[in-house]
C-alpha positions in Angstrom: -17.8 9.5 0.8 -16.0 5.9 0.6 -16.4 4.4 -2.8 -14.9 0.6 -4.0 -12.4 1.9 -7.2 -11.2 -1.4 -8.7 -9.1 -2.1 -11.8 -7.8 -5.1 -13.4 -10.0 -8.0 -12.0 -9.6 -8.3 -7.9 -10.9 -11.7 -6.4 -14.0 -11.6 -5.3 -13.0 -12.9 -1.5 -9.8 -11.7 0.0 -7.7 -14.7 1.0 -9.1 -17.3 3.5 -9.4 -16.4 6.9 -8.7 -12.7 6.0 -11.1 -9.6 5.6 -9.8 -6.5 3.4 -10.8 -4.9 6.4 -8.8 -7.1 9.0 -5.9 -6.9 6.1 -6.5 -2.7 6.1 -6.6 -2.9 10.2 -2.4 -4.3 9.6 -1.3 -1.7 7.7 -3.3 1.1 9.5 -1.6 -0.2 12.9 1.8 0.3 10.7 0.4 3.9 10.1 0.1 4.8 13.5 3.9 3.7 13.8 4.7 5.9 11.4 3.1 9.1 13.2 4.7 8.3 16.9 8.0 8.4 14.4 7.1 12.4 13.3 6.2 10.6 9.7 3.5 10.6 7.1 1.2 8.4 8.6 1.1 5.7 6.1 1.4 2.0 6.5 1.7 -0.9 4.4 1.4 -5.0 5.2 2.0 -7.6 2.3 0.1 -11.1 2.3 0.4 -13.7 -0.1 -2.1 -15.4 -2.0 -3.5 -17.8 1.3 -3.5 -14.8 3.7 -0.2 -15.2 5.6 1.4 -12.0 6.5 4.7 -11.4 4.6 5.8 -8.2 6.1 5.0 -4.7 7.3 6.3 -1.3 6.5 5.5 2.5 7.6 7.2 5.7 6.2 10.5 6.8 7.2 11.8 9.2 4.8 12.2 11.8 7.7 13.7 9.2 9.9 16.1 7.5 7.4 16.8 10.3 5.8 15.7 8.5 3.1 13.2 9.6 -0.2 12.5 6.3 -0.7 11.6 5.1 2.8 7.7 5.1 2.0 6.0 2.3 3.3 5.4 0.6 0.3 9.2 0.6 -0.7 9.4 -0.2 3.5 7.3 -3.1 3.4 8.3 -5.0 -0.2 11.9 -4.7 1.0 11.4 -6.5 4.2 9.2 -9.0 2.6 12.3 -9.3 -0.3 14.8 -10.0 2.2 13.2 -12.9 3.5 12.2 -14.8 0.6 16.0 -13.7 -0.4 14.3 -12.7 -3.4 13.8 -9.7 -5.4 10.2 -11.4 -6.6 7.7 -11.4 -4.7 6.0 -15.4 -4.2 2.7 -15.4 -7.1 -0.5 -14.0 -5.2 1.0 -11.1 -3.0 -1.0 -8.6 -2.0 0.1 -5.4 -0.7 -2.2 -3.7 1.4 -1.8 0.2 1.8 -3.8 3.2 3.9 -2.7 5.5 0.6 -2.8 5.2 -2.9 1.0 4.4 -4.1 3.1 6.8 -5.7 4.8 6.4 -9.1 8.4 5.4 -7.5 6.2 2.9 -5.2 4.3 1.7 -8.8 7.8 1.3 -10.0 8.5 -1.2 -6.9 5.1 -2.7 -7.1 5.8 -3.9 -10.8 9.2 -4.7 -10.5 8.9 -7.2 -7.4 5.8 -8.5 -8.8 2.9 -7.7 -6.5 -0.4 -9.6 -7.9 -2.6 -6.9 -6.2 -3.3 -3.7 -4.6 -5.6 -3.1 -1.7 -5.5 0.6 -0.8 -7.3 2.7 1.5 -7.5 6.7 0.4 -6.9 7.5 -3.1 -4.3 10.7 -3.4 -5.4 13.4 -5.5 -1.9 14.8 -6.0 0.9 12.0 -5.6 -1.9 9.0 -6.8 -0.1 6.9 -9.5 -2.6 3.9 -9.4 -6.0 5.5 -10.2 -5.9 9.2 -9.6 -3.1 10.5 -11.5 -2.8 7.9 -14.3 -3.9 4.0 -14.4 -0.6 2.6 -13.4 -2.2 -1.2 -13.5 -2.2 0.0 -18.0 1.3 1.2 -18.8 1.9 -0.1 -22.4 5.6 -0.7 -21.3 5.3 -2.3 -17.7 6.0 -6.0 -18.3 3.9 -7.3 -15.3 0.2 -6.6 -14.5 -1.8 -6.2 -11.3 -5.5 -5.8 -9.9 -6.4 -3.2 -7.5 -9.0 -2.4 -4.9 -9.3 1.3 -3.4 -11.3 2.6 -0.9 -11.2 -0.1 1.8 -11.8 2.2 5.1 -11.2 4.5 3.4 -12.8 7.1 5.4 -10.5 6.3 8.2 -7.5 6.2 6.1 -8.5 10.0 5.3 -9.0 10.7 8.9 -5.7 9.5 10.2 -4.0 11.6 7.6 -6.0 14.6 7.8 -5.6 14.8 11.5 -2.0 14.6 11.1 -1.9 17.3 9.1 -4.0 19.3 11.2 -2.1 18.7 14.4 0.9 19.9 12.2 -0.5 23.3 11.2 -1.3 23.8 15.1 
């Protein structure tokens, strides 16, 4: 069952020229990349505030050999490194086919991401809605919105049949 979790106060229209669904169908090509690779199929894609795609990520812990190559952490880097900037420009969006972690949360706050658009929440690792409201720490000194549950169902899919081939 897919069902629209938001917190904070998400625009009403995603960016001009831009679906959450066409935004969603970026990041779940960048999931894809990530299961060719042997990873966690998870995929992230950053937009700012008029649509414009920033930058992509996938997971590579596996392949970098690296606990902090998720594709959050994957995808705010790249977009970092080319505003040469450890902020990311007002209005970003970050677009994922998983709820974020808490380390990603951490990453999300830090380089200032205006919003969350994710696809599955994650009943164990969730640090956005399912585990705690990350978008309400007392102590975080920047605030977001968030939208879950966009294709969701497909989000699920991709992951679940990963998983499933795995066990084979």
């Amino acid at each position: 069952m897919t069902s629209i979790i938001t917190r904070g106060t998400p625009p009403a229209d995603p960016p001009a020229g831009q679906t959450w669904r066409s935004m969603m169908d970026v990041a779940i090509r960048e999931s894809f990349k990530a299961r060719r690779n042997g990873e966690v199929p998870i995929g992230a894609a950053l937009f700012s505030a008029d649509g414009q795609l920033l930058a992509t990520g996938s997971n590579t812990p596996l392949t970098a050999s690296d606990p902090t190559g998720h594709a959050e952490i994957n995808c705010i880097r790249a977009a970092c490194e080319k505003a040469e900037n450890y902020r990311l420009p007002r209005g970003s969006i970050l677009v994922v086919t998983l709820e974020p972690c808490i380390m990603c949360l951490g990453a999300i706050i830090h380089s200032r991401v205006d919003g969350i658009v994710f696809g599955a929440p994650d009943p164990k690792a969730g640090a956005v809605v399912s585990n705690m409201e990350g978008t309400e720490l007392p102590f975080a000194n920047h605030k977001f919105w968030v939208l879950g549950g966009v294709s969701e169902q497909e989000c699920r899919d991709i992951l679940q049949s990963f998983f499933l081939q795995k066990r084979k």
